[in-house]
N, C-alpha and C positions, 0 to 999 in steps of 0.2 A: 619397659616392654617385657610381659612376660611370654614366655617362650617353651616349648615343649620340646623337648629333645630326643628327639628316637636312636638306639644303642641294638644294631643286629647282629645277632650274633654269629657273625664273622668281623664281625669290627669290636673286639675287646681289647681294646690298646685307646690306655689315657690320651695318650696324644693325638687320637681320633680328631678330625677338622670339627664334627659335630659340638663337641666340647671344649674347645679349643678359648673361648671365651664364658664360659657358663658364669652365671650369677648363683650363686650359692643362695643367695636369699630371695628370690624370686622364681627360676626356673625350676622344669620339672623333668625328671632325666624318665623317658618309656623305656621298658623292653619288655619281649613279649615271646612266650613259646606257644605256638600255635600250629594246632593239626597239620595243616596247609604243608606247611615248610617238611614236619615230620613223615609225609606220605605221598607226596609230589614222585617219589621215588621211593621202592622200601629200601629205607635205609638200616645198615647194617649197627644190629642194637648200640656197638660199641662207640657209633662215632653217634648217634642221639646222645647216649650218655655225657661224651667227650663236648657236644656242646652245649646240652643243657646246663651240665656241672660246671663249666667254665664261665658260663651266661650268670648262673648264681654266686658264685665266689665274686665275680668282675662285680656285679649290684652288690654284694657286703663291702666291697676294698671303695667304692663310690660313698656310700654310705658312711665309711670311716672318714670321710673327710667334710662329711657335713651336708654333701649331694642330696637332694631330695630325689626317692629312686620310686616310680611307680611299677611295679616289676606285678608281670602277669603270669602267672605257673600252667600248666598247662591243663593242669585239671582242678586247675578254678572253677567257682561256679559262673557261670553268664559268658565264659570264654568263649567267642565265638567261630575260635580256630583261624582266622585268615587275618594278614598287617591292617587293612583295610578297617575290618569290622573292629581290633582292637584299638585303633588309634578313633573311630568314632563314639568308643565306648569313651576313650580318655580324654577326648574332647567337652564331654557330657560332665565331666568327674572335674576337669580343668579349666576353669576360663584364663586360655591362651591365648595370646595376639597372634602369634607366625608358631609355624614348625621347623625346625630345623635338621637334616638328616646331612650325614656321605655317602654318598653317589653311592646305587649295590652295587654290586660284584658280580650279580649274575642279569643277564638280561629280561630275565621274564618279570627281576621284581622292580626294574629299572624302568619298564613299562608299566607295570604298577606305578609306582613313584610319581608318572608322568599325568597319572591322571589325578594326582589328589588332590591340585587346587583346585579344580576345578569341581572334585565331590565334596569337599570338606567346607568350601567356600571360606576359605584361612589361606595366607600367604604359607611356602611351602620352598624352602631357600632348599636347595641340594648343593652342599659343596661337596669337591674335589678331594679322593683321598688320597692324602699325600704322604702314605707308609708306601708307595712304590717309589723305586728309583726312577722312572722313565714314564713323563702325566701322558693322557692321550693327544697332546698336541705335539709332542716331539716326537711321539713312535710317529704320529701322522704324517709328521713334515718327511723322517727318514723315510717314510714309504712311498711319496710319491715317486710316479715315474716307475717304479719298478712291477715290472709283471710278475716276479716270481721274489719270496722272501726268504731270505737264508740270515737263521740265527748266525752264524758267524762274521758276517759283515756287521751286523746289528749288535752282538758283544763287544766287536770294535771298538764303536763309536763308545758305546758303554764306555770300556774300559779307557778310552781318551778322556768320556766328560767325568770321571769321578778319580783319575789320575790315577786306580788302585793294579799294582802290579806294571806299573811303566815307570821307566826310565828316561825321562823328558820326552820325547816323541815315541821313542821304540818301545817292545814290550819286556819286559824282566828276562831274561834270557837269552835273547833274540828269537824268540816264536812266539805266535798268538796264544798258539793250541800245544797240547802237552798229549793230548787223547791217544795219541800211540805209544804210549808210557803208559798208560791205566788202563791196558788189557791184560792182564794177566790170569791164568787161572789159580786159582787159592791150592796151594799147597798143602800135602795132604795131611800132615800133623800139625797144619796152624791153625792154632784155636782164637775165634775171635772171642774179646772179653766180654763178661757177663754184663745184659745191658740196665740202665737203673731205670727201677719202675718207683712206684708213686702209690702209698696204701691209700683208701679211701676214708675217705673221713663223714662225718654227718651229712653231710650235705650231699654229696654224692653216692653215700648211701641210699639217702629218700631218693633221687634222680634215680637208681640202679632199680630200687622196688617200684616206683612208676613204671619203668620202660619195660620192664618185664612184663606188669601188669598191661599194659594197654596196649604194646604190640608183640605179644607171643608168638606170631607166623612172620614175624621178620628172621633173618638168616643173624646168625652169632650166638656166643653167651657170653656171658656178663662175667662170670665164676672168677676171670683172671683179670679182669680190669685195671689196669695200671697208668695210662695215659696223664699226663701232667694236668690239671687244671683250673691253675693259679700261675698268673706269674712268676712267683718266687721259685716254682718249680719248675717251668719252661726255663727260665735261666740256670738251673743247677742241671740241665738234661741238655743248654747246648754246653757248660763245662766239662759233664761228663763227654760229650761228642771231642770237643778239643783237646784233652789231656787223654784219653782213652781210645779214640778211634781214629782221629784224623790223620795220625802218622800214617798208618797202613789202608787209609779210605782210598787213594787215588789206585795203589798199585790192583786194588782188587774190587775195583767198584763196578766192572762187568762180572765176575766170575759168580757161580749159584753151587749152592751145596745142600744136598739133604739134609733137614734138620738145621739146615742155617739161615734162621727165616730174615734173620739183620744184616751178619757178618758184621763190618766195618760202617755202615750206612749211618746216619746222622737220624735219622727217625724225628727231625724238626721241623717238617713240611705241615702235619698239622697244627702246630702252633703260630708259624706262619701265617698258614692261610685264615688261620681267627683267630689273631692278632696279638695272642699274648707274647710271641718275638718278633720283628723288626727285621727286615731284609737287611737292613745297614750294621746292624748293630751284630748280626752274625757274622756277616762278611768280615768286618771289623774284626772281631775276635780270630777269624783265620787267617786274615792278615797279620795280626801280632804273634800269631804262632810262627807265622813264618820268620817272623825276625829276630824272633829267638829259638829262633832252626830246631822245632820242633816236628817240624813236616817238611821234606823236599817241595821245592817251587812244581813239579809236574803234579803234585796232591794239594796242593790251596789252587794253581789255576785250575783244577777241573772243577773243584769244590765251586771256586768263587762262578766259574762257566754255570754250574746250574744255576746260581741264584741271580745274580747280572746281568747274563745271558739268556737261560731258555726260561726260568720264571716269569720273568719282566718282556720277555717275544712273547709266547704264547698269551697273557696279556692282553698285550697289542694286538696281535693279530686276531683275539676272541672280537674285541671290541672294535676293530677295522672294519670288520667281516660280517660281521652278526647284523640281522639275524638267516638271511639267504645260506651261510658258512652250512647252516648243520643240514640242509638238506641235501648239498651235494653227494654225490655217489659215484664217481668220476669209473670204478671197476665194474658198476651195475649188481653191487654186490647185494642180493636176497634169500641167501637162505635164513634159518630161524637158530637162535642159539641154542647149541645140547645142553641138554635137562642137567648134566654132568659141571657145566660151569654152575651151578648153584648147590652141589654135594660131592662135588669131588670123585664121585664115584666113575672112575677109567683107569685102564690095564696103563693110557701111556704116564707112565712114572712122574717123569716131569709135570706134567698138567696134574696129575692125582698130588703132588706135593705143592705146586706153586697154588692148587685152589684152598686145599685144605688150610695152609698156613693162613692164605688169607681170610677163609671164615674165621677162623681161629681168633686170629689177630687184628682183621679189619685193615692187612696192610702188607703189601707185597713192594721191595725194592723196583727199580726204575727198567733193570734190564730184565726179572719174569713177569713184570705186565708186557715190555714190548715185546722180547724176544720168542718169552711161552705165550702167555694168554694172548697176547697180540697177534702177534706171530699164527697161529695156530687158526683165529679169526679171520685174517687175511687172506689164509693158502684155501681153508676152506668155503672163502665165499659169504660170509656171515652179514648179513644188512650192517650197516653203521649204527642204527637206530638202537637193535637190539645189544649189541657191543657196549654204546655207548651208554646203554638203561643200565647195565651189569659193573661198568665200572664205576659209575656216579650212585649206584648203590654200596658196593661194598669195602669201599676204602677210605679211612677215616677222613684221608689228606681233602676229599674228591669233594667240590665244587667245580659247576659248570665253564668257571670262565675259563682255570688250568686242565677241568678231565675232557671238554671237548675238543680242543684245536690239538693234546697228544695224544688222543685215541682218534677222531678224525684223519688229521693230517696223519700226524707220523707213523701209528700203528696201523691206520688202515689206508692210509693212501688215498681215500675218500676224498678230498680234495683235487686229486690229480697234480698235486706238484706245486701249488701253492707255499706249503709250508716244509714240504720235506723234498731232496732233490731223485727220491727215488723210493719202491716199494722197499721196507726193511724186511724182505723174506729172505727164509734160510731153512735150511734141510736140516734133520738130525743130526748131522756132523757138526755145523757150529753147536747144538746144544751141548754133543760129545764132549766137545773139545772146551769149553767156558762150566762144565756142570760134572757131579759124577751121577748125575740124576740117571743117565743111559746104563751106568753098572747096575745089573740084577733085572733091568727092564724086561719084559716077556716079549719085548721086541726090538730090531738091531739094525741101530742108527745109519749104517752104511748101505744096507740092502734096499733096494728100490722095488722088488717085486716079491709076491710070496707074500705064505702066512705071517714069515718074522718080520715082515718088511716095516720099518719105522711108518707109520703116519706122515710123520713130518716129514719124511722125504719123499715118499712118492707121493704126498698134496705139492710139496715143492714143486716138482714135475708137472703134476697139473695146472697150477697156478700157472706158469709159464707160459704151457702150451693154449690154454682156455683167453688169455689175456696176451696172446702174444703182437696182435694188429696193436692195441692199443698202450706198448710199453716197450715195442722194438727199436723205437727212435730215441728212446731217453739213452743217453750217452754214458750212463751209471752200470745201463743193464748188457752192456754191448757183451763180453764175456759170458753173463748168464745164458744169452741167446747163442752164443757157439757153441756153446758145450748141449745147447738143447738141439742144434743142427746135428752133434754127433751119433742123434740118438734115431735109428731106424725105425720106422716106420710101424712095426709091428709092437715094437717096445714103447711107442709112444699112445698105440691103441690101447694096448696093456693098461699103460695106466691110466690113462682114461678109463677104463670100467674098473680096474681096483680100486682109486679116488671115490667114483661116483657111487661103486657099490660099499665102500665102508662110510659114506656119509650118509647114505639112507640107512644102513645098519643102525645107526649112530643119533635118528632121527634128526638131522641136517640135511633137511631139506628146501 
């Protein structure tokens, strides 16, 4: 039976189900770059790059093993830009008996998927991708009955079924969670180490003069390009992660620094999410560091917490939830996002550094998406929609299954408490206090009113007082509401028209 095999590029990992049994003398492996995928969203040129490049090395290392690759470039001639019309064009080119694919990643091409026996008139097997720790029938089972979902009951179970960081029932230590240990803010002469990049070679070259050529009004440049993509190189970028960063990853994995667009960060979430490393297999390596006490237990469980824990929930919960999940609005949140999330151009310090870095580099750490760019979306009111368009463009890691349930849920609250137990807002003083983003700023993170008065803290204020019927009973926020009960009456008018008058300044409206 000969068989056609479709390879998308988020699944560049040999151990794909798709391939799993492939006939070398028979089958025929698709992949396909197509407009559709490229423009669905403008995506920020660095991460086109980052998949095309990786989509063609992944088709050469196939090839090197005998694979028959029909591999479609994007400015092919007859390409007809969408999965659909290329797998009909390589139907015409193939006499195939069935297709075979792994399940997408994102829902809208899962609904695609869904229709193609029935237009192709070909069998059309979808297996199960089995690079997650956790299939959707065991998130499933864990979720029944519960109204409300908390990643840490959920890393639990994790950490029970894969044994890692326990001590026959209990956990390494005696605690779950280490997270009050890995706040700290970065001390001011510690320099984190230089991080390794990856020169471009042929192939990525031509990928670099396409992208540029065909979409010029996308947001990035290309100029510094260094993103891994080959396997060979996703593996030497998580050694560099574990000999070079992981010791000091846990103690400062909240803290932000001007000009320190990494610090300690692991920078392997894009290779992750298409596929050239392996949730297991990194976990794995930070477990061995620990046992040769290379890192303290409070820096591998947080480490292991993101990948275990909130990669493998959010997940679950995209694919629980979907597709009802992204409409919800739970704050009524509609203004339109400022012109400024897409050039950086704002007096507040913090936001003018956490966006710039990210055109820059296609990639902002875990705590200035939530804390700044999040953050910031929240206090002001921002749709989910337009939030969620901003972040599923510009960072390389960003696929819909993991950018909507934490900018949804966690960052914006948009769910109402599904996925997070409470709104993560905060005034200038946490920024103060995790950044030194607030030194030299034209405005002063403790002041509530007035010219110098931080942004972030009198939207704080607002926030509170605009959403207060709807956020008074959650048992998280009980403190934030006393301290807004302290605040008289005239001062709570105040800020009500300094919020609402520097958000139409600001065109956020």
């Amino acid at each position: 039976m000969k068989t056609l095999r479709l390879i998308l590029g988020d699944q560049l990992s040999r151990t794909i189900s798709a391939l799993s049994d492939i006939d070398r003398t028979f089958d025929v492996v698709l992949m396909m770059e197509v407009q559709d995928e490229a423009t669905y969203v403008k995506h920020h040129k660095k991460k086109i790059v980052l998949i095309l490049s990786a989509m063609r090395h992944f088709a050469k290392s196939l090839r090197a093993e005998g694979i028959q690759v029909d591999y479609i470039k994007l400015d092919d001639e007859g390409n007809t830009g969408s999965f659909t019309g290329e797998l009909q064009r390589a139907l015409l080119k193939h006499r195939v008996d069935r297709i075979v694919v792994t399940e997408a990643g994102e829902w809208r091409v899962s609904e695609m998927m869904r229709h193609w026996p029935e237009l192709l008139k070909l069998p059309v097997e979808v297996r199960e991708d089995m690079r997650f720790l956790c299939s959707h029938s065991e998130f499933t089972d864990w979720a029944k009955g519960r109204k409300e979902f908390r990643m840490e009951f959920f890393y639990r179970m994790m950490r029970r079924k894969t044994g890692w960081l326990m001590n026959r029932k209990l956990p390494e230590g005696g605690s779950w969670n280490y997270d009050k240990d890995n706040r700290k803010a970065l001390p001011k002469y510690t320099e984190p180490p230089l991080r390794k990049g990856f020169s471009q070679d042929s192939i990525t070259k031509q990928v670099t003069s396409m992208v540029e050529r065909r979409y010029p009004n996308h947001i990035g440049d290309l100029d510094s390009f260094s993103w891994a993509v080959t396997r060979s190189q996703a593996l030497a970028a998580l050694d560099h992660f574990i000999n070079d960063c992981l010791p000091n990853f846990g103690d400062y994995q909240d803290a932000m620094r001007q000009g320190g667009d990494f610090l300690f960060h692991s920078l392997l979430s894009p290779y992750l999410n298409i596929g050239l490393l392996e949730p297991e297999e990194v976990c794995l390596a930070a477990l061995n560091a620990y046992q040769k006490m290379q890192a303290p237990l409070s820096t591998i469980e947080g480490f292991i917490r993101q990948i275990l824990g909130w990669r493998e929930f959010v997940r679950g919960i995209y694919w629980l939830k979907m597709p009802d999940y992204a409409g919800s609005n739970f704050l009524g949140a509609e203004r339109k996002l400022p012109a400024f999330y897409w050039t950086g151009d704002t007096d507040m310090r913090c936001l003018r550094e956490c966006i710039t870095s990210t055109l820059r580099f296609a990639y902002a750490h875990h705590i200035q998406r939530l804390m700044i760019t999040g953050n910031f979306a929240l206090l002001a009111g921002i749709s989910p929609v337009y939030v969620e368009e901003w972040y599923l463009s510009v960072y390389v890691d960003a696929f819909e299954w993991v950018e909507l349930p934490n900018t949804h849920g966690m960052a914006l609250y948009a769910d109402g408490g599904i996925f997070a137990s409470k709104p993560y807002a905060a005034s200038g003083a946490y920024i103060d206090r995790m950044s030194d983003y607030c030194s030299g700023c034209r405005y002063q993170a403790k002041l509530k009113l007035g010219a110098d008065a931080c942004p972030f803290t009198f939207l704080y204020w607002y926030f509170l007082i605009v959403n207060e019927q709807k956020l008074k009973n959650n048992s998280r926020m009980v403190m934030a509401f006393r301290n807004l009960d302290r605040l008289d009456d005239e001062t709570k008018r105040n800020l009500v028209l300094q919020a609402e008058h520097f958000l139409k300044a600001n065109g956020i409206f």
